[in-house]
N, C-alpha and C positions, 0 to 999 in steps of 0.2 A: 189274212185279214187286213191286214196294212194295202197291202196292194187293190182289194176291191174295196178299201176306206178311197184310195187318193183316185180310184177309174170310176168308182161306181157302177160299175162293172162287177160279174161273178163267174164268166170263165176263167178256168188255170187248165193250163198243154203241160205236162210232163212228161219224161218220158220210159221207154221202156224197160228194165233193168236198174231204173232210179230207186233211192232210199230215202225217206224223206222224215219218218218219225213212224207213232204210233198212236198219236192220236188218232180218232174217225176221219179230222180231216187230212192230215198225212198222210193215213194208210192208203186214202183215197189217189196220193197223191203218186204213194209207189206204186212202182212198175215189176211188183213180182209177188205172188201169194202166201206159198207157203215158206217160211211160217208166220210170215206177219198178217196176211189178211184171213185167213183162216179160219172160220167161225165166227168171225166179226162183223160181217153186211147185217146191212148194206150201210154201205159210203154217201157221202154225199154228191148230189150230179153236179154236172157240170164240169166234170176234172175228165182229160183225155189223154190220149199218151202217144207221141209220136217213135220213130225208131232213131234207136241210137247207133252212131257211125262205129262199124265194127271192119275194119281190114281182114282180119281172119276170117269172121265170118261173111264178106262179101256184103258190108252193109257200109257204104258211102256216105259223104256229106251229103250229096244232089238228094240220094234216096231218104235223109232226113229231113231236109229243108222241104222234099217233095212231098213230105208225110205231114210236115205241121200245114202246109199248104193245103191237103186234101181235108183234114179238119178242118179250115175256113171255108172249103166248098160243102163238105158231107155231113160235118158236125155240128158248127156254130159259126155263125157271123165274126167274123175277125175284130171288129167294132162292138162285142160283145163281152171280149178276153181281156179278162183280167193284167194275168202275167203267164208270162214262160218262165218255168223253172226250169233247173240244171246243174247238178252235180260235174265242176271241173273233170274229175275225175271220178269213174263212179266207187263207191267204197262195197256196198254189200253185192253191187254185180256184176264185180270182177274185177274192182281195178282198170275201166276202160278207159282211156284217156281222150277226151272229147277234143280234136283237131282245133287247133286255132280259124280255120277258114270258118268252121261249126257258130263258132262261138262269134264270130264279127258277122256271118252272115244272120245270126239270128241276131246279134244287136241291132243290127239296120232294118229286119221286117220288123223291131218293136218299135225301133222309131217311127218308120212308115204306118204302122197302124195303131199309135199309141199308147202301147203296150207296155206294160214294164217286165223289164230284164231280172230275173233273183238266181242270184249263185247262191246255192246250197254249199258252204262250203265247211261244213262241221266237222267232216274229216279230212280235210285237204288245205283247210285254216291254220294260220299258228306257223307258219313255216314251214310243217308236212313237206310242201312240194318242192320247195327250195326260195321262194319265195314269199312274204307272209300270208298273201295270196294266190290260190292259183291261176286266179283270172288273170293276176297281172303279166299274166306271159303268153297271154292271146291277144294282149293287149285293147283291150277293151275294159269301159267301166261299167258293170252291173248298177241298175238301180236300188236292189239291196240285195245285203249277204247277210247270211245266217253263219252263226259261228258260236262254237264249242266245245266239248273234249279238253284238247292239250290248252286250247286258250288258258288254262291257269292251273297247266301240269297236275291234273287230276283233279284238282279243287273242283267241284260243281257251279259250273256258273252256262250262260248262253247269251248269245246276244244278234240281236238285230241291229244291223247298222244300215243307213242310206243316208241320202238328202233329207235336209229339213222340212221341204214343202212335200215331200212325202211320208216321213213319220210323223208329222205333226198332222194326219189327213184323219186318222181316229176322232170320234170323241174323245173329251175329256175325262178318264178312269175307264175308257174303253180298254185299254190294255191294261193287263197287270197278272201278279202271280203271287203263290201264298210266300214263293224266295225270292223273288225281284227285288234288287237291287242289294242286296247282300253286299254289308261294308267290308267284311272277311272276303267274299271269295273277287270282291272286285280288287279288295288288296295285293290276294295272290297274281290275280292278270295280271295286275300292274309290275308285280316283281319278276314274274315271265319277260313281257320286255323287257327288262332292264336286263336280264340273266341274255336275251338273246343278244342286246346290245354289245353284251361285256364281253360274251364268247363267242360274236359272231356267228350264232348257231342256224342263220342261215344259208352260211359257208357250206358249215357241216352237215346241213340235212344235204346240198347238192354233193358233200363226198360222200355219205353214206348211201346216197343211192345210189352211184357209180362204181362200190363197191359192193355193194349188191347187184347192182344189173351184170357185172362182170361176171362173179360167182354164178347167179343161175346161168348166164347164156353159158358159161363153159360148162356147167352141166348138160345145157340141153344141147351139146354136139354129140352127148354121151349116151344121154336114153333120148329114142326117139320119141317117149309119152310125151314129153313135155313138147306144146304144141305152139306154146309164146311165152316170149317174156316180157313185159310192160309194168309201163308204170311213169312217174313225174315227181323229179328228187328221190324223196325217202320213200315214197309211198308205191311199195315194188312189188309185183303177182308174178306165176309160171303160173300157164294153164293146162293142165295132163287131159290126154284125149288116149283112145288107142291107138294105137303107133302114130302118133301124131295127126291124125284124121280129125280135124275139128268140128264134125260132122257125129264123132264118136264121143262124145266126153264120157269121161273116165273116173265119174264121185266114189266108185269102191275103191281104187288104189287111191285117191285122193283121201280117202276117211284113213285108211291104210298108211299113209305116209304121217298123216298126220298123228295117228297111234303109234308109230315106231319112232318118232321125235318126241313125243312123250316120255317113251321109256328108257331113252338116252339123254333126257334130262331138261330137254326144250321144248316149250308150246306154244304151237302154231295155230292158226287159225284159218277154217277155210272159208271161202265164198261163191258167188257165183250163178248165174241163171240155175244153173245143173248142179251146181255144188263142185266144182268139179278146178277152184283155182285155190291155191295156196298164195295167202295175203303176208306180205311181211310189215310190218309197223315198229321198226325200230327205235325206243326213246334214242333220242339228237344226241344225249350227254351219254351214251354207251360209248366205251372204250373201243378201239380199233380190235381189240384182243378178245373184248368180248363178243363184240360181232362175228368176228373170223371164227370163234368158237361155236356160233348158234351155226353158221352158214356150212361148216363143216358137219354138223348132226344130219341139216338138213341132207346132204350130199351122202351121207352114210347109211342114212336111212332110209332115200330112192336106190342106193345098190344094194341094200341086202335086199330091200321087196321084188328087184329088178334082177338079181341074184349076178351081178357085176363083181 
């Protein structure tokens, strides 16, 4: 809304495997159906989706940058478009991690065609990735970010940040919400920073996901399912395919792992175009012992299904 307030403008490019909410215009905005768009069209037009850069599966920067470009030839006037959205890193599809080349080359076609830039960064916010933003390690500035979840360690809060001359592009009472602006939960945000300040907890998300990237890659020398390991800081996925064939994704033993981590005491979570990756999201403030004790369940409970 903000964005076609300050272009006056009404396209938005998303893209593939994105998550973006659950409202009609969200839904519109992700890049995957079920179970979010599901009996909910139709969407609103105007929202397109380009591909997102995948190593594994053989999908490049050029082949995304070449996909929002075929939108300005096939779909809509580039002079038309709102903003580009983009998840740093995607959360519900799959944990991708979008290239730094991704993320500067799309900054400079929104300068070029005056476009604005919006990182979505609601799961990859907050120090998630090792820094409090993801973007900031693509180095580039988004025109605005979205941001919530851990921003105020569970308290319920969201927020839109950007430049003045573009949140100010609304009417006046054009934006608002029946919780906006909540004295309690902006309290708690505010005490998040300071907790990250005092424990350097953006140290800590880069060890924790270093100790996590170690754990699975030494699993995945061991079963061949697991087909990648990825991720940025804390925010760490394996993707199980069969025998490692990324061509084959693997959502029965993935539902499967994730039932037998259950029943040894840990609950995981999965994601993924196919369903088919195990997301890890470690709170920052978990102890080295407790980690090493979920990561061990994890590891026990691909060899019994794997029968190791």
């Amino acid at each position: 809304k903000i964005a076609r307030a300050h272009t006056g403008r009404s396209g938005v490019i998303a893209f593939t495997g994105g998550y973006h909410g659950r409202t009609l215009l969200t839904l519109g905005m992700t890049g995957k159906v079920a179970p979010y768009k599901t009996g909910f069209g139709p969407f609103p037009g105007e929202i397109f989706h380009a591909r997102f850069p995948s190593a594994l599966h053989g999908v490049s920067v050029q082949d995304a940058i070449d996909s929002v470009e075929s939108i300005f030839k096939n779909d809509i006037e580039a002079r038309r478009v709102a903003a580009i959205i983009i998840e740093p890193v995607q959360g519900e599809g799959g944990f991708n991690v979008a290239p730094p080349e991704l993320m500067q080359r799309l900054r400079a076609l929104c300068d070029q065609h005056g476009i604005l830039l919006i990182c979505d960064e609601v799961q990859t916010g907050a120090g998630r990735t090792g820094t409090w933003f993801a973007c900031e390690q693509s180095g580039i500035a988004p025109d605005l970010i979205t941001l919530a979840k851990s921003m105020a360690g569970g308290f319920p809060i969201s927020a839109v940040i950007g430049r003045a001359e573009v949140m100010d592009a609304p009417a006046a009472g054009g934006l608002g919400g029946t919780y906006a602006g909540s004295p309690m939960a902006c309290a708690a945000a505010l005490a998040v920073m300071d907790e990250f300040e005092i424990h350097d907890l953006l140290q800590r998300s880069r060890d924790v996901g270093a100790r996590i990237t170690a754990s699975l890659q030494a699993l995945a020398k061991k079963h061949t399912c697991i087909a990648d390991v990825r991720g940025l800081g804390a925010m760490v996925a394996m993707e199980l395919c069969k025998n490692g064939d990324p061509h084959q994704p693997d959502a029965d033993l993935t539902k499967a792992l994730a039932a037998e981590a259950t029943k040894r005491g840990l609950i995981i979570l999965t994601c993924g175009t196919y369903g088919n990756v195990v997301r890890i999201l470690v709170p920052l403030t978990a102890s080295d012992a407790l980690l090493d004790e979920g990561l061990a369940i994890i590891a026990a409970s691909l060899d019994a299904l794997q029968g190791a």
